[in-house]
C-alpha positions in Angstrom: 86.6 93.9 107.2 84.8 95.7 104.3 85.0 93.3 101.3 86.4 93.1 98.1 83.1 93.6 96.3 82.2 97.0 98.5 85.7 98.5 97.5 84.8 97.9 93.8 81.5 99.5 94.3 83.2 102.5 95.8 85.8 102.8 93.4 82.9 102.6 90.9 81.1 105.3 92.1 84.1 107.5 92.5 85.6 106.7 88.9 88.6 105.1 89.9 90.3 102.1 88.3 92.2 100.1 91.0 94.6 97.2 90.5 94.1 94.1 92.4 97.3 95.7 95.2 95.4 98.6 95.3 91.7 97.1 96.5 93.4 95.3 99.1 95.0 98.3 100.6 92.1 100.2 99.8 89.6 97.2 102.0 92.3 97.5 104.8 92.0 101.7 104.8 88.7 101.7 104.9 88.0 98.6 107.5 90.2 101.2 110.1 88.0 104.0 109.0 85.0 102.2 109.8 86.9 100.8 113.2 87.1 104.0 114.5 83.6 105.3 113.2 82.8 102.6 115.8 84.9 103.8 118.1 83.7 107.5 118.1 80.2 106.1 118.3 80.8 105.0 121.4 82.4 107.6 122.8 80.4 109.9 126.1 78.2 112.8 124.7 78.4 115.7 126.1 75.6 117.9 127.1 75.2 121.5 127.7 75.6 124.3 125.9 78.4 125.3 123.9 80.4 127.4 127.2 80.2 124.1 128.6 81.7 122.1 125.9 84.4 124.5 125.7 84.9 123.4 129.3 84.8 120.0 129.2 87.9 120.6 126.3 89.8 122.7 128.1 89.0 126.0 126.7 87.2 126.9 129.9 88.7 131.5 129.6 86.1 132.5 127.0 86.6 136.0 127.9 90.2 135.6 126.6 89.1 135.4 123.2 89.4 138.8 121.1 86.4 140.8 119.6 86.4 141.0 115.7 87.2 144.6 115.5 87.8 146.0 111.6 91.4 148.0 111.8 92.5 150.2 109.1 95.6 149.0 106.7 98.5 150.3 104.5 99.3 146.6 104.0 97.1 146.7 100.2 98.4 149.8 99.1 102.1 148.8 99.7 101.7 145.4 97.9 100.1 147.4 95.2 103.1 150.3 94.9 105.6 147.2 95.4 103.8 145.6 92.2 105.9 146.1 88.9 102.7 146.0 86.7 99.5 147.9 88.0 96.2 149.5 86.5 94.2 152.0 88.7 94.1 150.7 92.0 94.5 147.1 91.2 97.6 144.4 90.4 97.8 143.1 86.7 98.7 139.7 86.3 99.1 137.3 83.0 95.8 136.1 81.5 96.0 132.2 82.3 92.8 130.7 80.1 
């Protein structure tokens, strides 16, 4: 289990004022985040190229996957004509700084 003192360094280095509750749920978090940065450690590496990762995932149809392919829109101009306040070709909006 991480302890109490590496928790206060973190919190330290992130800015963060915990209460006494709070460290102790903060050492258990980060003790199972830490666990399972273990875990994944060990898991099997897989080698290959990417095709054959896809494979071993399930994603084995690559040729299913669609080309990027630019198509043309109404979809701006609409929200644009639908907008109740507009200059040129563009939607005004309230100045928020």
């Amino acid at each position: 289990m991480i302890s109490k003192e590496e928790v206060e360094h973190i919190a330290k280095l992130a800015r963060l004022e915990l209460t006494e509750k709070e460290i102790e749920k903060m050492q258990k978090d980060l003790s199972e985040v830490f666990d399972y940065f273990e875990l994944l450690k060990k898991a099997p590496k897989v080698k290959g190229d990417y095709s054959n990762i896809l494979k071993n995932v399930g994603m084995s149809n690559l040729s299913a996957t669609r080309k990027d392919e630019m198509k043309k829109s109404d979809l701006a101009e609409e929200i644009i004509k639908a907008s109740p306040d507009k200059k040129d070709n563009y939607i005004r909006v309230k100045s928020i700084l």
